[in-house]
Legacy VTK file of the C-alpha trace (Angstrom):
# vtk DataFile Version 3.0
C-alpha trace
ASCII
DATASET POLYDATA
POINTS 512 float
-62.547 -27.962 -7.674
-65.930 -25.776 -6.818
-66.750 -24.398 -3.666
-69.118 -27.202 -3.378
-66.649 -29.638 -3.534
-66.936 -31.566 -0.292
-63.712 -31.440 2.348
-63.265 -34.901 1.946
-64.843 -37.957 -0.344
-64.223 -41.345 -0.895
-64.851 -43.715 -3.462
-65.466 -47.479 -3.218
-62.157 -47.728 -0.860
-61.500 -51.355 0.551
-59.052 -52.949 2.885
-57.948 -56.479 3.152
-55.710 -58.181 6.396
-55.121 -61.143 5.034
-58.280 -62.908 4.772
-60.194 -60.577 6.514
-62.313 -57.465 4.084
-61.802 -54.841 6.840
-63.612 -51.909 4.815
-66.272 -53.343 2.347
-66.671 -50.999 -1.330
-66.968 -47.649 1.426
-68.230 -44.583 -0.341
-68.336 -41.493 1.787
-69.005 -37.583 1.742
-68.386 -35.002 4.297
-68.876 -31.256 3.741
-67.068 -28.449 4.301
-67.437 -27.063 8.134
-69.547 -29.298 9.526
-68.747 -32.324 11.978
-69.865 -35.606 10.806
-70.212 -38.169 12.956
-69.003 -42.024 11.853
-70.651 -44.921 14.083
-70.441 -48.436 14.465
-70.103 -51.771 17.066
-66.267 -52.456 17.857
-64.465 -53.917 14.858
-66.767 -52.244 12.601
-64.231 -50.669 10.482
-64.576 -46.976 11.686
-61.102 -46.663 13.341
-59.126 -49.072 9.853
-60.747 -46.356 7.526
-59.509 -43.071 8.905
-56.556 -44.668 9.446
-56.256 -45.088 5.620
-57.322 -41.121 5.181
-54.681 -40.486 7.666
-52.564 -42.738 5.999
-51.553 -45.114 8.389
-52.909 -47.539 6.280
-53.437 -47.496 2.263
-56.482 -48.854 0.672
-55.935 -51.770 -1.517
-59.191 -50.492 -3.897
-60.396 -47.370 -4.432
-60.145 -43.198 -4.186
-59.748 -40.441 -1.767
-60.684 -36.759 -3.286
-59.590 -34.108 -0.430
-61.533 -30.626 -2.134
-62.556 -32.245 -4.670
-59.075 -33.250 -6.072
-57.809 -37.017 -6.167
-55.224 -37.058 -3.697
-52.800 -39.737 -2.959
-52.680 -40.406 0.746
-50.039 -43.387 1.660
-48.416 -41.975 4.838
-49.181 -39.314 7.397
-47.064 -36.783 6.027
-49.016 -36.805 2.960
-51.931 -36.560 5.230
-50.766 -33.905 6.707
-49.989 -32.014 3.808
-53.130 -32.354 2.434
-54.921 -30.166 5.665
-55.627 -33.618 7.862
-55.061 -34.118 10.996
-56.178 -37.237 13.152
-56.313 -37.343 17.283
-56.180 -41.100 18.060
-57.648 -42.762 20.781
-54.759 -42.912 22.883
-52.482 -40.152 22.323
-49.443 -40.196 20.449
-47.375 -37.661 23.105
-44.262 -37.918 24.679
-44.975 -37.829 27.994
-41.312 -36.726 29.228
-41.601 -34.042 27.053
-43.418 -30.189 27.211
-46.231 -29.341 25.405
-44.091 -26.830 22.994
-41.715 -29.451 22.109
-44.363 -32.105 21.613
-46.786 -29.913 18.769
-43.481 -29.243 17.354
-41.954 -32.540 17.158
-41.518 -33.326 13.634
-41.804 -30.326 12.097
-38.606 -28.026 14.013
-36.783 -28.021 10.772
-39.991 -26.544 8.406
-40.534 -22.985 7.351
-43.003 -22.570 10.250
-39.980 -22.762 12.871
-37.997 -20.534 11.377
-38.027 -17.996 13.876
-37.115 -20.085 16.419
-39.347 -21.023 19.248
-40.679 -17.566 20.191
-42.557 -17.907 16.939
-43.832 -21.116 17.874
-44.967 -20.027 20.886
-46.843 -16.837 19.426
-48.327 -19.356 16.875
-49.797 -21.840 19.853
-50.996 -18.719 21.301
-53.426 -17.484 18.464
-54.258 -20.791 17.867
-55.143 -21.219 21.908
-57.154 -18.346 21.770
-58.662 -18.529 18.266
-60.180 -21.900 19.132
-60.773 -21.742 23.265
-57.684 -24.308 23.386
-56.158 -22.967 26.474
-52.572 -24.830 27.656
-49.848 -24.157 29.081
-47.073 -24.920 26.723
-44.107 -24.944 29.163
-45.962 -27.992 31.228
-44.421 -31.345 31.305
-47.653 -33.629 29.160
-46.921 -36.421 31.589
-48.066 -33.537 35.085
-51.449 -33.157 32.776
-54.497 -34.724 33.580
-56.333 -36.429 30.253
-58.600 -33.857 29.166
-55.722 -31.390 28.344
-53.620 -34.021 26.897
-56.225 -33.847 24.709
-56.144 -30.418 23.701
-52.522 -30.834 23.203
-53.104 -33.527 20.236
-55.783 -30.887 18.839
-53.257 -27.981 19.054
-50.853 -30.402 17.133
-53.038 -30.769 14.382
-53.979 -27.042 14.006
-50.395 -26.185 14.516
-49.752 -28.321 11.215
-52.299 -26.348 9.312
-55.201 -29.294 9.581
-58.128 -28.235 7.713
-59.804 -31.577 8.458
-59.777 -32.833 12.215
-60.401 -36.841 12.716
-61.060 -37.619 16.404
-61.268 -41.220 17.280
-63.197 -41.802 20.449
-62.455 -39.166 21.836
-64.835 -39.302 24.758
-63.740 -42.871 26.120
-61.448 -41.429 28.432
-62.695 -37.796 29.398
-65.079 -36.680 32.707
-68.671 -35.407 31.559
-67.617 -32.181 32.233
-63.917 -32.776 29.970
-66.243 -33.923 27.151
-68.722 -30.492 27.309
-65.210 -28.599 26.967
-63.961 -30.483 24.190
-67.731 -30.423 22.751
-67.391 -26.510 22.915
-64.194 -27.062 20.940
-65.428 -28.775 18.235
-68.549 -25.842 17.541
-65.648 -23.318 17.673
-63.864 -25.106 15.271
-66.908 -25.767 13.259
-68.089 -22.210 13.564
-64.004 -21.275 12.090
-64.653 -22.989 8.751
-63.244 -26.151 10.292
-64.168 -29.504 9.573
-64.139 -32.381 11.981
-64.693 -36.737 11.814
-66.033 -37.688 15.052
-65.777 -41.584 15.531
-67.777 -42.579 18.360
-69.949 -45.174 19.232
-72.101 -42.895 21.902
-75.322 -41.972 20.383
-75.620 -39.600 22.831
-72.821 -37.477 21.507
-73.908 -37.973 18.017
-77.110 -36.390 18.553
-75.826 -33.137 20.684
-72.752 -32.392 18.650
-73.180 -33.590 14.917
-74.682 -32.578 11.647
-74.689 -35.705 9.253
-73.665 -39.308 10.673
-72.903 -42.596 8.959
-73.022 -45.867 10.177
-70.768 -49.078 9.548
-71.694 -52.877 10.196
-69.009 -55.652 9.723
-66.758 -53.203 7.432
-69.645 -51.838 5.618
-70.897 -48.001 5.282
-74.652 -48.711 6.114
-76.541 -45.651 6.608
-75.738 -41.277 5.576
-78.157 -39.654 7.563
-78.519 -35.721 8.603
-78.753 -36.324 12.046
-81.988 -33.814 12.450
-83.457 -36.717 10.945
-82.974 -39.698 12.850
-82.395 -40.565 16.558
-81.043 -43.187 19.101
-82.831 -45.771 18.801
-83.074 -45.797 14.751
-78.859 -44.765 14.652
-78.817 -47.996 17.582
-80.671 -50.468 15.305
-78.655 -49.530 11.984
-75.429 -49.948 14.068
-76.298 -53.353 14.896
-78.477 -54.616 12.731
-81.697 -55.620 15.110
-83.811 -53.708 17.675
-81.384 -52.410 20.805
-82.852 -52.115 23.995
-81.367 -48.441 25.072
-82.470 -48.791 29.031
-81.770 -51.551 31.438
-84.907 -53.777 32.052
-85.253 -55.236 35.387
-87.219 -55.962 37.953
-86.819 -54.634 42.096
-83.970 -55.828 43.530
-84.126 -58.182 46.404
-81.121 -57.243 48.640
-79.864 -59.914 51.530
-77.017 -60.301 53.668
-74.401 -57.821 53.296
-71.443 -59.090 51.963
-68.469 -56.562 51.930
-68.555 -53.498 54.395
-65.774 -50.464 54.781
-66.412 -49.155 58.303
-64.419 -45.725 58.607
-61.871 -46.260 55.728
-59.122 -43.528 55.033
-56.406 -43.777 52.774
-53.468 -41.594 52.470
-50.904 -41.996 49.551
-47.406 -41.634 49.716
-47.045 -38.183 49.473
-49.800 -38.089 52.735
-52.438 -36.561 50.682
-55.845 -38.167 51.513
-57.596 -39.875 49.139
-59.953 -41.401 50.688
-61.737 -40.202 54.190
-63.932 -41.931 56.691
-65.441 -44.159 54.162
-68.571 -46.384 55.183
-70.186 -48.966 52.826
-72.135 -51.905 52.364
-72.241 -53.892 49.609
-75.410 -56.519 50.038
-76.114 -59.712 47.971
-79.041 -59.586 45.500
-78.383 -55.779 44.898
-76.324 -53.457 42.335
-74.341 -50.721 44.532
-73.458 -47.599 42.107
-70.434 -45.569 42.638
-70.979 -41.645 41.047
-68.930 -39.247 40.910
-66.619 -37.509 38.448
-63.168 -39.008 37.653
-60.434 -38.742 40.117
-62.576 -38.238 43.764
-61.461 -41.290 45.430
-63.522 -44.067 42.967
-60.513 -45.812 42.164
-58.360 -45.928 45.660
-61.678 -47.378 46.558
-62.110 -50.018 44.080
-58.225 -50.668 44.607
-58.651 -51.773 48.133
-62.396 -53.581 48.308
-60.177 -55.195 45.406
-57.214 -56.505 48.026
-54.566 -54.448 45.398
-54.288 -51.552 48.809
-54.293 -51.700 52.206
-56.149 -48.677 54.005
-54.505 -46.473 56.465
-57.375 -46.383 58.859
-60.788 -48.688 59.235
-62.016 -51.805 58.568
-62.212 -53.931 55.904
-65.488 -56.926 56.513
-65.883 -59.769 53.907
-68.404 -62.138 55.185
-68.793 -61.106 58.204
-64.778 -61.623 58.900
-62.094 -58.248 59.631
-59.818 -58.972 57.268
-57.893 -55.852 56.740
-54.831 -56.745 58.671
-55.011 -60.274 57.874
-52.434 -62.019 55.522
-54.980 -62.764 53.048
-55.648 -59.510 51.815
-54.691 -59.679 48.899
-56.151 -59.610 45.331
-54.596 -63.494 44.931
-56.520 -64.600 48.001
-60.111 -62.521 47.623
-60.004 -64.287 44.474
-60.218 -67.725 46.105
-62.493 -66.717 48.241
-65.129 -65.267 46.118
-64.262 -62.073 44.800
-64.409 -60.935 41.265
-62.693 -57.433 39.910
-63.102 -55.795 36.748
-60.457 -53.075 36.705
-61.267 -49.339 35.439
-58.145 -49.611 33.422
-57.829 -52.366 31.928
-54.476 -51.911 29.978
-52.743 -51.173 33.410
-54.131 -53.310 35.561
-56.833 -56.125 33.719
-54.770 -57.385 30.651
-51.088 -58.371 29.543
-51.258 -56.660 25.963
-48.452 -58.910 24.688
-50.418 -62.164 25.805
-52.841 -63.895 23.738
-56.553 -64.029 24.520
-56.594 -67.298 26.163
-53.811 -66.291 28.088
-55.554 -63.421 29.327
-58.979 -65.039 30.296
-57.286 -67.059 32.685
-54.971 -64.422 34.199
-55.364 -64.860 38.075
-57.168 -68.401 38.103
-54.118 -69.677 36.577
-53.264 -71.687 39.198
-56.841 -73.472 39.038
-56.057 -77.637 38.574
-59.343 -76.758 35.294
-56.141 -74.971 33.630
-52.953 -77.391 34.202
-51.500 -80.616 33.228
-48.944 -81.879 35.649
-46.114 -79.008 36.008
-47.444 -76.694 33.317
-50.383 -74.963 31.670
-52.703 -77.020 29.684
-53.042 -74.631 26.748
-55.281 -76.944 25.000
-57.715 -76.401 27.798
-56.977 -72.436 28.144
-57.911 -72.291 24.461
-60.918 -74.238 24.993
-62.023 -72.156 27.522
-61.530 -68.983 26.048
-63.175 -70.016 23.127
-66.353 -70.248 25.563
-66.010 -66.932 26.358
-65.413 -65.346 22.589
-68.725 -66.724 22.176
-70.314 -66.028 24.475
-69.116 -62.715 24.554
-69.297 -61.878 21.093
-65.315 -61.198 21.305
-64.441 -60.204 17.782
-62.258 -61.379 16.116
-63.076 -64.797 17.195
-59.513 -66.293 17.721
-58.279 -67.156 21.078
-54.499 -67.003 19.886
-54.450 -63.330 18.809
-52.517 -61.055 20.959
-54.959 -58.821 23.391
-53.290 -55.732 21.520
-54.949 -56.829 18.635
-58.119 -56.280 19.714
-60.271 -52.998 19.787
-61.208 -51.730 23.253
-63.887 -52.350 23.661
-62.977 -56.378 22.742
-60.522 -55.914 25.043
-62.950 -55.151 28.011
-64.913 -58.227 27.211
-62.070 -60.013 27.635
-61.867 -58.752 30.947
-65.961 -58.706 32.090
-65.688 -62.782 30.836
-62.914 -63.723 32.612
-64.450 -62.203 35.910
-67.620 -62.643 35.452
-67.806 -66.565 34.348
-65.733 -66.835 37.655
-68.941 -66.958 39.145
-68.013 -65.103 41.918
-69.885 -63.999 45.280
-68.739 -60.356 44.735
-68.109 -58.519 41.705
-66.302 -54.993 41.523
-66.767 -53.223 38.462
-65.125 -50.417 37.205
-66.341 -48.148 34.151
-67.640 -51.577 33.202
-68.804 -50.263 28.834
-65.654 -47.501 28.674
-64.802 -48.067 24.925
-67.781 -50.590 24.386
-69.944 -50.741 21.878
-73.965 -50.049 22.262
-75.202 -53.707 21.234
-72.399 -54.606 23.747
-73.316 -52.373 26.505
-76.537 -54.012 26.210
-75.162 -57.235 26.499
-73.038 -56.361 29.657
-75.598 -54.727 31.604
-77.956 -57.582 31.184
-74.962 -60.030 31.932
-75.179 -57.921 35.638
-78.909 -57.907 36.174
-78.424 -61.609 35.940
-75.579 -61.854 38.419
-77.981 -60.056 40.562
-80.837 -61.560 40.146
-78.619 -65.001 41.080
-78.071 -63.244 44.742
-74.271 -61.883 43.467
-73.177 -58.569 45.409
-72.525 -55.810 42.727
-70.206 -52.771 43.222
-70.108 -50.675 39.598
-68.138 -47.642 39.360
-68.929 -45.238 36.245
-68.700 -41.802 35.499
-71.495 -42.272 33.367
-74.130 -40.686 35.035
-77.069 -42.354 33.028
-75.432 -46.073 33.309
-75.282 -45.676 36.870
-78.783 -44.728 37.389
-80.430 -47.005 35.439
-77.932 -49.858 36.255
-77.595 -49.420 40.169
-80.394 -50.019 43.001
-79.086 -48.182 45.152
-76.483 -45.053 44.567
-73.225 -43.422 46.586
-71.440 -40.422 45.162
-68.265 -39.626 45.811
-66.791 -36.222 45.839
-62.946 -35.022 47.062
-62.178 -38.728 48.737
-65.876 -38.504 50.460
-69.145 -40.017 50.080
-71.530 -37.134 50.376
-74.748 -38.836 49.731
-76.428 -41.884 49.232
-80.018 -42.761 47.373
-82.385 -45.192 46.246
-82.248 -44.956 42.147
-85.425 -44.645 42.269
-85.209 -41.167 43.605
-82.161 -40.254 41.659
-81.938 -37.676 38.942
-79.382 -36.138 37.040
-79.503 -33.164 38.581
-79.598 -34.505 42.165
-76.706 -36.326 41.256
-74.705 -33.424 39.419
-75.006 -31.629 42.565
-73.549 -34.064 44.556
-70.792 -34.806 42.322
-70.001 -30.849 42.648
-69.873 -31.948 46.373
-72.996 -30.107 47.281
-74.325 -32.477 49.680
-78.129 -30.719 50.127
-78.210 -31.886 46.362
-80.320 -34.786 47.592
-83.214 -32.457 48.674
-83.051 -30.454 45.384
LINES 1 513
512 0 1 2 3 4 5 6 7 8 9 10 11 12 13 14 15 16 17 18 19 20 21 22 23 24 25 26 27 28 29 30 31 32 33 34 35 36 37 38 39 40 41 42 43 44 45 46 47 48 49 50 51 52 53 54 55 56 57 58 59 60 61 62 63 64 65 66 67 68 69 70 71 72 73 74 75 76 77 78 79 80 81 82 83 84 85 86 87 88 89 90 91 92 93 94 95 96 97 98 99 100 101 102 103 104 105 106 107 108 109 110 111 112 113 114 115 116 117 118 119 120 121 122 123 124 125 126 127 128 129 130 131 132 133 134 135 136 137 138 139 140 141 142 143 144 145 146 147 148 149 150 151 152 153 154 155 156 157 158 159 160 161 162 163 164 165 166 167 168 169 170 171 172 173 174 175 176 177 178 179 180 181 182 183 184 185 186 187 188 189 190 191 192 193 194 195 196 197 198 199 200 201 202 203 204 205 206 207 208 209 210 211 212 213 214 215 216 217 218 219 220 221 222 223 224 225 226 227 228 229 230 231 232 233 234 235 236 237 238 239 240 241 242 243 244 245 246 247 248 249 250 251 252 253 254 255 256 257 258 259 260 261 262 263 264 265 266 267 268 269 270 271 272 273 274 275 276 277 278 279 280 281 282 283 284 285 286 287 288 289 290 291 292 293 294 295 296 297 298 299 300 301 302 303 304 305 306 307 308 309 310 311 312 313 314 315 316 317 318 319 320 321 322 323 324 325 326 327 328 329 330 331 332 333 334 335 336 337 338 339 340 341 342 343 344 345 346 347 348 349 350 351 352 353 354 355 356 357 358 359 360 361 362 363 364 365 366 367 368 369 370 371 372 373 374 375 376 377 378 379 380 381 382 383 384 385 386 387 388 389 390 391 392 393 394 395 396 397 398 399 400 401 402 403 404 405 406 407 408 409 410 411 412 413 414 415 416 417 418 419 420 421 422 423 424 425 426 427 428 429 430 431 432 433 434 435 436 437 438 439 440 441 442 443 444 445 446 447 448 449 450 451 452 453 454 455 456 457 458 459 460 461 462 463 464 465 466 467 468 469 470 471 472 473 474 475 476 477 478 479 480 481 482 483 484 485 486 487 488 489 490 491 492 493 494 495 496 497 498 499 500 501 502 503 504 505 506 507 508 509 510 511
């Protein structure tokens, strides 16, 4: 080994599930201290090849040299000892347990524990302060909101001496202002010698935060790149193969008759905190409504009851001209029936059954339509056929209508959701963080899938806490801010920093 050696290289490494060539004859170099980005559409193989550094999965061809020296990587303990560490996509925490006991889980009995927990805990603290990682190890990980959850997994790693840090989308659930801080991480870690994997399908990141970035297509390694020499839309077109369209084209909306109004809403939960306070909306046909604001200020309570799934404490609730909040139709069964359509911001708690299949999933809620059953039961023939619509039209990969919805990446998974919703044809459609986890030739896809709804005279509520979606997505813009709507703007006259300051709940933000 020289001090050239790179931290990490692979050699013509493939990867067979059954019939399917999940990583294609991938060759790959990253250097010491540096964070290389690794991009590519959903299913491109990104997330199957670290797992086979990490050594979830072993490679059925080919080499993986970690400083230069062949090293053979066929679990994560051998991972491990070789200096890597991997932060998944969703965490791999106990959430019953405290932060201590979670970095040390699986290592108590090692040499590094053998002073007991006190040296633990003086270990997490250099660590916390060597790096800007800042927890509180005595905290229950369950009581933590997402972004330090987070830091947890990254303190895990470091704890077990990882040289080389893999982070696996690690954006898709973090507030802009989470993903600065973690950002900030990654140069300190950088700056330390460090070396860090960024998988990521946001171009946006790759261009603030990386040095070198490689692209994969359909399980092959496309494109090395420095990234000083390329940009968006060249790093867009190598992802998927043809020109992307980075902005949303569309013409002036034509708004009509408003469709679904709050008139003073307020919501407490059950601990009598307020969530949401004297809320006033209309959502029009013909026009795209945007919902800003950073995570956690009232978006979702919001979408939850336009979406019949909560009832407020105070207001009114008009759909089609009609009161309906008291009535015994409100309910996300009978807003269905009656026109509405809901894309959920989560969409493994609330917009899929992981354990059904796809076809099962795509008719989740409409189930009861006469289109989907034969006498007494389900027609699956017909569920499968109509699924199968929506895989294709869709681009759901892979293309089988049988497979489990766990087996499908997230952002396949959302698809899943935005078709079955969507080819609903409803009069209404709530939308919540509607590309979280997508891909960019799929965001693409989805955005013009909207324009289209609108264009048709559809009423359009999108929340996002992407700031950029929402303004060139929406028509017209509401930010939200402790429960509150503090302003509300044409897109036309929106800008980020406008926006930004009425996130921060700085209502004159509109003048700025």
């Amino acid at each position: 080994m020289t001090t050239s050696s790179p931290a990490l290289e692979l050699r013509r490494v493939n990867k067979w599930f059954g019939a399917v060539h999940a990583n294609k004859d991938i060759s790959l170099s990253v250097g010491r201290g540096t964070i290389h980005g690794i991009i590519g559409e959903n299913g491109a193989g990104k997330s199957t090849l670290m797992s086979i550094v990490y050594g979830f999965y072993q490679a059925d061809e080919g080499e993986i040299l970690v400083n230069g020296s062949p090293y053979q990587i066929d679990n994560p303990q051998a991972s491990i000892a070789a200096g890597i560490g991997m932060v998944h996509q969703h965490f791999m925490l106990v959430d019953t347990f405290t932060v201590l006991e979670n970095i040390i889980l699986g290592v108590e009995g090692s040499a590094r524990l053998a002073g007991g927990l006190e040296h633990a805990r003086a270990e997490l603290a250099r660590l916390e302060k060597e790096y800007s990682l800042e927890v509180d190890v005595d905290a229950v990980v369950g009581d933590l909101p997402v972004g330090i959850r987070q830091r947890v997994e990254i303190l895990k790693a470091l704890y077990r001496g990882a040289e080389i840090l893999i982070l696996d989308e690690p954006t898709g659930v973090l507030t802009p202002q989470e993903a600065d801080h973690l950002f900030r991480i990654l140069n300190t870690l950088r700056e330390q010698g460090k070396t860090v994997i960024l998988i990521t399908h946001k171009l946006r990141e790759i261009m603030a935060i990386t040095d070198n970035v490689s692209v994969m297509r359909r399980g092959e390694m496309v494109a090395h790149v420095a990234t000083k020499d390329t940009d968006r839309e060249k790093l867009a077109e190598l992802m998927v193969g043809r020109s992307v369209l980075l902005r949303v084209e569309k013409d002036d909306a034509q708004p009509a008759e408003t469709v679904m109004s709050m008139r003073h809403v307020r919501y407490l939960d059950r601990d009598g905190v307020s969530r949401l306070k004297d809320i006033n909306l209309d959502i029009k046909a013909g026009e795209i409504l945007g919902i800003a604001g950073v995570s956690g200020n009232g978006q979702s309570e919001l979408m939850e009851i336009l979406g019949g799934t909560l009832r407020p404490s105070e207001g009114q609730i008009i759909y089609k001209g009609e009161d309906i909040t008291n009535s015994a139709n409100f309910n996300a069964r009978d807003l269905r029936k009656i026109g509405l359509g809901h894309v959920p911001e989560d969409r493994h708690r609330s917009g899929l059954v992981l354990s059904f299949s796809a076809y099962e999933n795509t008719i989740l809620g409409y189930h009861d339509r006469p289109e989907y059953n034969k006498g007494t039961t389900l027609d699956n023939s017909s569920m499968i056929a109509h699924c199968e619509k929506h895989i294709e039209k869709f681009d759901v990969r892979p293309t089988d209508p049988t497979l489990k919805a766990s087996g499908f990446s997230g952002g396949n998974q959302q698809k899943l959701v935005l078709a079955r919703e969507m080819e609903q044809d409803p009069d209404i459609l709530l939308v919540g963080q509607p590309t979280r986890g997508v891909d960019i030739g799929a965001i693409e896809f989805i955005h013009q899938q909207l324009i289209q709804m609108r264009d048709a005279g559809k009423a359009i509520l999108v929340v996002s806490v992407e700031i950029d979606e929402v303004m060139s997505l929406a028509d017209r813009i509401a930010v939200m801010f402790d429960g509150a709507i503090v302003g509300e703007l044409d897109a036309k006259d929106a800008t980020e920093t406008k926006l930004g300051l009425m996130m921060a709940g700085v209502k004159e933000g509109v003048e700025a």
